[in-house]
C-alpha positions as CSV (number, residue, x, y, z in Angstrom):
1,X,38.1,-88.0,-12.6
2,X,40.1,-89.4,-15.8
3,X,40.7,-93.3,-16.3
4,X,44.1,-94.2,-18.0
5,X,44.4,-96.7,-21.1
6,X,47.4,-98.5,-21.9
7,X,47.9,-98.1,-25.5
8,X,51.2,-99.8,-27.1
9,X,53.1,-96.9,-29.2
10,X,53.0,-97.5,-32.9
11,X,56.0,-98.8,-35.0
12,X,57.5,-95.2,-35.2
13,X,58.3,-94.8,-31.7
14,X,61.6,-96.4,-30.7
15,X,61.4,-98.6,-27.6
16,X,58.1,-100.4,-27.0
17,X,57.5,-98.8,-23.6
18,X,53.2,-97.8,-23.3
19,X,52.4,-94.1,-23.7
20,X,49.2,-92.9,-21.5
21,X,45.9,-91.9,-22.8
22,X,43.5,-89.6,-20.7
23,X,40.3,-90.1,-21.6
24,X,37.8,-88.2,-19.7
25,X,34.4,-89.1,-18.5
26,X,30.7,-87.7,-18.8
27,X,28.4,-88.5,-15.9
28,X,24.5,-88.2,-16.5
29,X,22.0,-86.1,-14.5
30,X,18.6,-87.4,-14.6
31,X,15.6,-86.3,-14.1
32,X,14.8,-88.2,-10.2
33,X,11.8,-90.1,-9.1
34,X,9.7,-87.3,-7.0
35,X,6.7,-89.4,-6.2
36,X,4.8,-92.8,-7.4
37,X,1.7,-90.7,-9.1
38,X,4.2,-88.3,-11.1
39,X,5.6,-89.6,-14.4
40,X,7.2,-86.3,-15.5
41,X,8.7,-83.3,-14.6
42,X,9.5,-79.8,-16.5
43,X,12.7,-78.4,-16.4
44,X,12.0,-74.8,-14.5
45,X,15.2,-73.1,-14.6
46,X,19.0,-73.9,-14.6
47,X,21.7,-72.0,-12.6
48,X,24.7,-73.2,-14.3
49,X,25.0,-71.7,-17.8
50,X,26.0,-74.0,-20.6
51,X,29.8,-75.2,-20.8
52,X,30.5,-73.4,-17.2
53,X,32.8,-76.1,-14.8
54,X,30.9,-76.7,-11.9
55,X,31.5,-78.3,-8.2
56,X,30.1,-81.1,-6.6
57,X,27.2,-79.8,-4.5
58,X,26.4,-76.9,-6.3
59,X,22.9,-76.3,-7.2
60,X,22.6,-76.9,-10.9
61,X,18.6,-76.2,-12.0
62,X,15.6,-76.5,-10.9
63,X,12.9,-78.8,-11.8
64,X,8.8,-78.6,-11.0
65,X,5.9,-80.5,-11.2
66,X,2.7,-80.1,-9.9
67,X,3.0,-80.3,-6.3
68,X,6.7,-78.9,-5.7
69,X,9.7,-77.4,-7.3
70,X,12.9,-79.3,-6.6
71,X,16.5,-78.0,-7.2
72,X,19.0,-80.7,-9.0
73,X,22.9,-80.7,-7.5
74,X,25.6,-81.6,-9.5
75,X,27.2,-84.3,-7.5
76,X,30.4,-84.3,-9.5
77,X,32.8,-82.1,-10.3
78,X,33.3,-80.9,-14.0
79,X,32.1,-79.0,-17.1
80,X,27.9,-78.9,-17.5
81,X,26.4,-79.8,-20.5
82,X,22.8,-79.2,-21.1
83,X,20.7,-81.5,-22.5
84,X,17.0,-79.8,-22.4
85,X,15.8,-76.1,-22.4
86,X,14.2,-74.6,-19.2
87,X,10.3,-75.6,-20.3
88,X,10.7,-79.1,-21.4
89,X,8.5,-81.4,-20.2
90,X,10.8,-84.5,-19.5
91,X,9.8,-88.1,-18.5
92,X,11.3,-89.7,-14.8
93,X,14.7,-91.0,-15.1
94,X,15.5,-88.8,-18.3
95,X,19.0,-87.2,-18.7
96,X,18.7,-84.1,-18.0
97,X,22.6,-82.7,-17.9
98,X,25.7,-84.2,-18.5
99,X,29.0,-83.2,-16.3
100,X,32.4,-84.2,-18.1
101,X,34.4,-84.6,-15.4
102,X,38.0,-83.3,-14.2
103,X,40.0,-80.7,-12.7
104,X,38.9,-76.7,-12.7
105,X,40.5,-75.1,-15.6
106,X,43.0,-72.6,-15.0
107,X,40.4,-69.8,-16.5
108,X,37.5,-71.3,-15.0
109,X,36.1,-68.1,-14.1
110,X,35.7,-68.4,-10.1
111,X,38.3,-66.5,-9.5
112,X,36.6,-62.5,-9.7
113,X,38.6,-60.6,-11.8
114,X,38.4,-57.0,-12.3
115,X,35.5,-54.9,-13.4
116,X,36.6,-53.7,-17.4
117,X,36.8,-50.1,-17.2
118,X,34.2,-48.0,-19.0
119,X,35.7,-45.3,-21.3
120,X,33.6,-42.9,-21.9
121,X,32.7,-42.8,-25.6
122,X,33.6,-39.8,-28.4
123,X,31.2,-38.3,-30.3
124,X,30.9,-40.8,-33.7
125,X,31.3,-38.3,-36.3
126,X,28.3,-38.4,-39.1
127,X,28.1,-40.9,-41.7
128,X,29.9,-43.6,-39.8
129,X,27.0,-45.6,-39.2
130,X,28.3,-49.0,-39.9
131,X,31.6,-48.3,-37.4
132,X,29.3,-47.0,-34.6
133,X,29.3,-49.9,-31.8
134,X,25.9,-50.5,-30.6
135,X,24.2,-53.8,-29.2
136,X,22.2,-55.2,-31.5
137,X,18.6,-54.5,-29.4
138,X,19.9,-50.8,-29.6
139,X,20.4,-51.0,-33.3
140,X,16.7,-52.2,-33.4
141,X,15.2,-49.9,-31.3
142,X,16.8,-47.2,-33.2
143,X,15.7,-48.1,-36.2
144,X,12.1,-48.8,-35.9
145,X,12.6,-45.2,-33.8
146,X,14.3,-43.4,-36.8
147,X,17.3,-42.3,-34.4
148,X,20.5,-41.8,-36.1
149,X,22.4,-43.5,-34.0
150,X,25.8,-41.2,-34.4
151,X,23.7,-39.0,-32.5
152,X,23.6,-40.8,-29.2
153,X,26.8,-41.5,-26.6
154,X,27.3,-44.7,-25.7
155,X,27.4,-45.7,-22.0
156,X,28.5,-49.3,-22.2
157,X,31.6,-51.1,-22.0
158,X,34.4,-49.5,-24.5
159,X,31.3,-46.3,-25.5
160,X,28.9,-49.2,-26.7
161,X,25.6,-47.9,-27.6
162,X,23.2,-49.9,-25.4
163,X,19.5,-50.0,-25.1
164,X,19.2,-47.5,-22.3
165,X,21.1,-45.0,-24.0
166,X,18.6,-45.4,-27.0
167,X,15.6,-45.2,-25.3
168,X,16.6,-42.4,-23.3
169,X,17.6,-40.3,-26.6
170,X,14.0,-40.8,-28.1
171,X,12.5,-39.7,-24.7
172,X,14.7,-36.5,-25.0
173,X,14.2,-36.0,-28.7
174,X,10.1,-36.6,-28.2
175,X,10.5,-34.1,-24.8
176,X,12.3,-31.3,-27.4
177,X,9.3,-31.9,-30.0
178,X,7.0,-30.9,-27.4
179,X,8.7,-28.0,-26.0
180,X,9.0,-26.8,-29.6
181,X,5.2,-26.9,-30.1
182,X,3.5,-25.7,-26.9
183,X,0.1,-24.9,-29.0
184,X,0.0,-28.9,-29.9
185,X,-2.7,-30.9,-27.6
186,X,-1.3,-33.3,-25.0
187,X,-1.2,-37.0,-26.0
188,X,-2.3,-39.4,-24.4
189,X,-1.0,-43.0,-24.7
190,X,-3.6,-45.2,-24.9
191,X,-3.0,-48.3,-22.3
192,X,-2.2,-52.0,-23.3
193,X,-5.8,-53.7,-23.4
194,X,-4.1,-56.6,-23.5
195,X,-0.7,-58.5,-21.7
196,X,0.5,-62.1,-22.9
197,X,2.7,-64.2,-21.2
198,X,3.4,-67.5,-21.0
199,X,2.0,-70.5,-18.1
200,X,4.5,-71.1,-15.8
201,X,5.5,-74.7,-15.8
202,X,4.0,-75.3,-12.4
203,X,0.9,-73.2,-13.3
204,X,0.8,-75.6,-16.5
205,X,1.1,-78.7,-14.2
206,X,-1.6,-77.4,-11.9
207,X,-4.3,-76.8,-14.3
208,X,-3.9,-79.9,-15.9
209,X,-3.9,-81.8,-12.3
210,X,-7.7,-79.8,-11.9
211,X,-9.1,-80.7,-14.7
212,X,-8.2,-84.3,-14.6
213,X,-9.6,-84.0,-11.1
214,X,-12.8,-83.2,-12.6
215,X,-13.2,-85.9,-15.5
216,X,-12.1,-88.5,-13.4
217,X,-14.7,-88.3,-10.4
218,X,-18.3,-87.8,-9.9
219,X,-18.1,-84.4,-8.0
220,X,-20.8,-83.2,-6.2
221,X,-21.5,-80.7,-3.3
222,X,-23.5,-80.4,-0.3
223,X,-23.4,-76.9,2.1
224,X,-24.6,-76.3,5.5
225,X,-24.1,-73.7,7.8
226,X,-22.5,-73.3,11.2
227,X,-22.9,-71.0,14.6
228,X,-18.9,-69.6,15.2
229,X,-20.6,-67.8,18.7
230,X,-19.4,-70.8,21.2
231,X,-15.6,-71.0,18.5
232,X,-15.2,-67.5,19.1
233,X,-16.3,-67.4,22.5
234,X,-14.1,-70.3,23.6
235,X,-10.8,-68.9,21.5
236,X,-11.5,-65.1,23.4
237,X,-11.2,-66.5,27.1
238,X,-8.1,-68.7,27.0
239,X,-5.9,-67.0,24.0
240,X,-3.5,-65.2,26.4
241,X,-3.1,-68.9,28.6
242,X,-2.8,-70.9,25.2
243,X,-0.2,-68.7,24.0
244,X,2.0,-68.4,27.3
245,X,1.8,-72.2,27.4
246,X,2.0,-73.1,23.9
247,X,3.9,-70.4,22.6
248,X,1.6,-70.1,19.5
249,X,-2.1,-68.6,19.1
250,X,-4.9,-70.5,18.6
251,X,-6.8,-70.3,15.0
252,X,-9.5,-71.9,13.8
253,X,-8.1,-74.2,11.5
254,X,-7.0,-76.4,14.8
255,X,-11.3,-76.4,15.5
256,X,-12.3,-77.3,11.8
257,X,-9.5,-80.0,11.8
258,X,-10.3,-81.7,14.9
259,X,-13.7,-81.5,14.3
260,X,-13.0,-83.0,10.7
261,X,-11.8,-86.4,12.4
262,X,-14.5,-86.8,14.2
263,X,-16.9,-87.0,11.2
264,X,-14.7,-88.9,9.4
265,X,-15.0,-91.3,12.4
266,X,-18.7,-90.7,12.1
267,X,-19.0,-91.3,8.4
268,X,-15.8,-93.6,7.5
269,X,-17.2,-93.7,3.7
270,X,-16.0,-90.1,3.5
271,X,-12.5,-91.4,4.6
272,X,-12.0,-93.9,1.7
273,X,-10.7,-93.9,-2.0
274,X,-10.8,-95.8,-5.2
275,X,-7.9,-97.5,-6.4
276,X,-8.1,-99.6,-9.8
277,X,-11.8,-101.7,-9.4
278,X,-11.2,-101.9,-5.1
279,X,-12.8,-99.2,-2.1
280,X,-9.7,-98.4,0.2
281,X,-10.9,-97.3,3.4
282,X,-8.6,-95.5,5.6
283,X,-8.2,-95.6,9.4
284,X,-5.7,-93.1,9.5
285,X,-6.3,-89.1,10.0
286,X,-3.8,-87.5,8.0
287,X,-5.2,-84.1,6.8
288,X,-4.9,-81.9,4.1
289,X,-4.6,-78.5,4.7
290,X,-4.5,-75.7,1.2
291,X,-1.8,-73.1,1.7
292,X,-1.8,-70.4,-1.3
293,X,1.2,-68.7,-2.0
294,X,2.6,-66.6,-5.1
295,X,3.6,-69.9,-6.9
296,X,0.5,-71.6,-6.6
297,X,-1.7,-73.8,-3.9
298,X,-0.1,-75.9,-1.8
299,X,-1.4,-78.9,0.3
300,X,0.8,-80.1,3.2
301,X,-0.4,-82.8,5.7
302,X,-0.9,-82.8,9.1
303,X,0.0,-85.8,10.3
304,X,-2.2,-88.1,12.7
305,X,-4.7,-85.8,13.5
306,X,-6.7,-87.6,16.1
307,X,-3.9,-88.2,18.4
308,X,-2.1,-84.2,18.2
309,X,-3.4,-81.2,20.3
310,X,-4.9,-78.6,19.6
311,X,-1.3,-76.4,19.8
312,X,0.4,-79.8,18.0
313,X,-1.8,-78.9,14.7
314,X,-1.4,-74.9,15.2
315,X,2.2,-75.7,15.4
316,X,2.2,-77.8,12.3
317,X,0.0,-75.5,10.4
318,X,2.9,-72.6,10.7
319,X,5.5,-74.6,10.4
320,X,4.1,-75.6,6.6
321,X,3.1,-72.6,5.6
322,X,6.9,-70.9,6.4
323,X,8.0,-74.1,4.0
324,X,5.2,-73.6,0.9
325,X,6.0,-69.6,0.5
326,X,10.1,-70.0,0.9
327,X,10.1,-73.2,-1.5
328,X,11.2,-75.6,1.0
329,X,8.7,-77.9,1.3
330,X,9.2,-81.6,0.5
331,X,7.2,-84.0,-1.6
332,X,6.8,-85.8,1.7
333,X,5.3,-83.2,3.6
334,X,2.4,-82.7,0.8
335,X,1.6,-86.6,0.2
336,X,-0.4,-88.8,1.8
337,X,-3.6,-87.1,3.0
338,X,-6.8,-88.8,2.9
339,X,-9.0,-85.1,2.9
340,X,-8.3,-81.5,2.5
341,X,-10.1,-78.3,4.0
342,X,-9.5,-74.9,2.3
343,X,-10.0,-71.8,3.6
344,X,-11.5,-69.3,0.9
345,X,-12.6,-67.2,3.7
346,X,-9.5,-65.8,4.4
347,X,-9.4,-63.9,0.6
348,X,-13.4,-63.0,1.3
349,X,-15.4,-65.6,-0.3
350,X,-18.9,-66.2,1.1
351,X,-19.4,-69.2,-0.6
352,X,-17.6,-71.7,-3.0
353,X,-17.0,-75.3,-4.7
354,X,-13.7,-76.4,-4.4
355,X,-12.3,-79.1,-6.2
356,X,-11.0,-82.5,-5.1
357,X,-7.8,-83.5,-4.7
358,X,-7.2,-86.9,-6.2
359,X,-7.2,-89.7,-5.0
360,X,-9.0,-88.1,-1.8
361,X,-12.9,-88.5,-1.8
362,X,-14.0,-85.1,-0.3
363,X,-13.0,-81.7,0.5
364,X,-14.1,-79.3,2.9
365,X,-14.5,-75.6,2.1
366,X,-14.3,-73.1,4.8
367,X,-15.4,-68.9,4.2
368,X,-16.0,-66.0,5.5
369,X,-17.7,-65.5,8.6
370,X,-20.4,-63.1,8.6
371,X,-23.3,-61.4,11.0
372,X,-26.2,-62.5,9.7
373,X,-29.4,-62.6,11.2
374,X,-30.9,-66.2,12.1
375,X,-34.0,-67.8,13.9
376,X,-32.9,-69.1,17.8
377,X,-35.9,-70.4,19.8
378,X,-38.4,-68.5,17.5
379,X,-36.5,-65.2,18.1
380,X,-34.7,-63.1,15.4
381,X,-31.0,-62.9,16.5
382,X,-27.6,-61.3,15.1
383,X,-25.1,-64.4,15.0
384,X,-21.4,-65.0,13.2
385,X,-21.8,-67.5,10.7
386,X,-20.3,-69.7,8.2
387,X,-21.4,-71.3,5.3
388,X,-19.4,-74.7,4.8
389,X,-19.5,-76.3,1.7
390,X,-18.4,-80.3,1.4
391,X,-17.5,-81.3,-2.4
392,X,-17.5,-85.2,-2.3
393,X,-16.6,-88.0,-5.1
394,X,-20.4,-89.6,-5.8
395,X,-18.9,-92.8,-7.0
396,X,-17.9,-93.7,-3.6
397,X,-20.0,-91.1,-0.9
398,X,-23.8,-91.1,-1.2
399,X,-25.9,-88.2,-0.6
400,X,-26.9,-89.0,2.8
401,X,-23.3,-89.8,4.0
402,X,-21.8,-86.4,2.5
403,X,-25.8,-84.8,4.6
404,X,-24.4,-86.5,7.7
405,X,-20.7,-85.8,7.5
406,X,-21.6,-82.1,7.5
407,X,-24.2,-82.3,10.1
408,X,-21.8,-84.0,12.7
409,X,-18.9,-81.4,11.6
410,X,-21.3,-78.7,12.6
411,X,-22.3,-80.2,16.1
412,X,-18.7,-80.2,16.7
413,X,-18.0,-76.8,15.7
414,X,-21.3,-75.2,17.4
415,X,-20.4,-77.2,20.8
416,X,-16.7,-77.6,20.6
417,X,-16.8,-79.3,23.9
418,X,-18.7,-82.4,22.3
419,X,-14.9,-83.2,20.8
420,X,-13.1,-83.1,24.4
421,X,-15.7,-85.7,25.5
422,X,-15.8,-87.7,22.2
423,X,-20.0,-87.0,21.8
């Protein structure tokens, strides 16, 4: 879009009629508000190289924070201008891009144009080092390498020398100094004992989000263990008839959440946070649930807990996870909770301490269910169970709340019918 100034023409011109000025216009991208506790965000990766005309709705990079990874659309039409590097850490409401707007270019470069044929290259006759056309990694690679270059056939666009075609004549030249002495002892490369590379931003964002975690509350835990006979029992004889009528199978995550609400009913001082110098008690059952996936953990919240099914929450669970490991989860869906459970079991942990997640003021850790032998009305018996392990902020849940919290969850979980008649 172009506004148009009026300028007079200067004494030189005859007649005083205006001439027009175009003057075209840049329009900011900045960096957008993605939640009240997050200040910043870092800039992941952009889409849209430098100086390349872009259209309105087109995705133009992609920025991350702790909790999600958003992508940015342009939503005008024009030439993109960066203004950061993928990596910066940059502040909410920070410009981030800048389109100058206008028409598509003629040459723009979205129309595909042909593939450039590759000619295969001559032979570069000896001592013509300085004519031979090589990309500058080749160049490198053959030097530390001590490969004469006039040597090797380019394979690039117009017989350019590329990398590959470098590496590939010191594999050949290093396979004809072996043939040539088949006396010599086989070597062995010895392996990297090391590999460096650099935090993701999200990684980055998540680490520091833990260890805040940990010097801002008084974290303590508490473990008990739980019976999964009457769970396991109950899940064997109505599976097939939940999933005809539900459509969905039924976990265990459903039993641990619902049995969650009712010892935050039980204990409400579990179900509370700090905010400033105030306690903020929630009544509200929103819960946390930890997804891992390749980027990272991932909480989304199941909403109103107390008043879904059993299939409502299965449902929910699914749906999340599809979201977390394809990247389309919102910020909405992972704010808001007032606890979290975790699930370490699933990866084979008997027994853990898992971390808060701010503001919440406890956490429930779920793991591996295991036969182990047990005492049941004085007799030595072979049961499945679980070790659960509550980590709770100290400043707000005393020791005999967090006991009793835990106690009530396993009630609930060894005599699941106790939460279908509220006891």
């Amino acid at each position: 879009m172009s506004k148009k100034l009026l300028i007079s023409k200067p004494s030189f011109f005859s007649a005083a009629a205006p001439y027009i000025l175009s003057v075209k216009m840049a329009h900011e991208i900045k960096i957008p508000s993605v939640g009240e506790s997050i200040t910043s965000a870092t800039l992941g990766q952009w889409h849209r190289d430098d100086g390349e005309y872009v259209k309105a709705g087109e995705v133009i990079l992609t920025i991350e924070t702790d909790k999600i990874s958003t992508e940015l659309e342009s939503d005008k039409a024009g030439v993109l201008k960066h203004l950061a590097k993928e990596g910066d850490e940059l502040d909410i409401g920070a410009p981030v891009a800048q389109i100058e707007e206008g028409e598509a270019p003629v040459d723009s470069g979205n129309e595909k144009k042909p593939e450039p044929k590759t000619e295969k290259a001559e032979p570069a006759e000896p001592g013509r080092d300085s004519e031979i056309k090589a990309t500058p990694v080749a160049k490198k690679i053959a030097e530390d390498e001590g490969i004469d270059l006039s040597s090797v056939s380019g394979t690039g666009t117009g017989g350019k020398i590329t990398k590959a075609d470098v590496v590939g004549a010191s594999s050949d030249e290093r396979d004809s100094e072996e043939a040539a002495e088949p006396a010599a002892a086989p070597k062995t490369e010895s392996p990297k004992r090391t590999t460096r590379r650099k935090m993701s931003p999200l990684r980055r964002k998540i680490a520091s989000h833990l260890v805040n975690a940990q010097q801002e509350a008084a974290i303590l835990s508490t473990f008990n263990e739980c019976d999964m006979t009457e769970i396991m029992a109950l899940r064997k004889r109505v599976q097939d008839d939940f999933i005809a009528r539900h459509d969905v199978k039924l976990g265990f995550m459903s039993f641990f959440i619902k049995a969650t609400v009712e010892a935050l009913k039980a204990v409400p001082g579990v179900n509370a946070q700090i905010d400033g110098d105030e306690f903020v008690e929630n009544h509200f059952y929103d819960i946390g649930v930890a997804v891992g996936t390749e980027k990272g953990l991932f909480v989304p919240v199941v909403r109103d807990c107390d008043a879904k099914s059993f299939a409502d929450i299965e449902k929910d669970i699914i749906a999340y996870a599809g979201k977390a490991r394809d990247g389309s989860i919102s910020l909405g869906d992972l704010s808001g909770g007032v606890f979290t459970i975790t699930n370490g079991g699933i990866y084979g942990s008997l027994l853990s301490t898992p971390i808060l997640n701010p503001p919440q003021s406890g956490i429930l850790g779920m793991h591996s269910i295991q036969q182990r032998p047990v005492a049941l009305n004085g007799e030595v018996v072979i049961r499945p169970m679980m070790y659960l392990a509550l980590s709770y902020d100290h400043r707000i849940v005393d020791g005999k709340e967090a006991v009793t919290f835990l106690v009530r969850l396993k009630e609930c979980l060894e005599h699941p019918e106790r939460m279908l008649f509220g006891i």
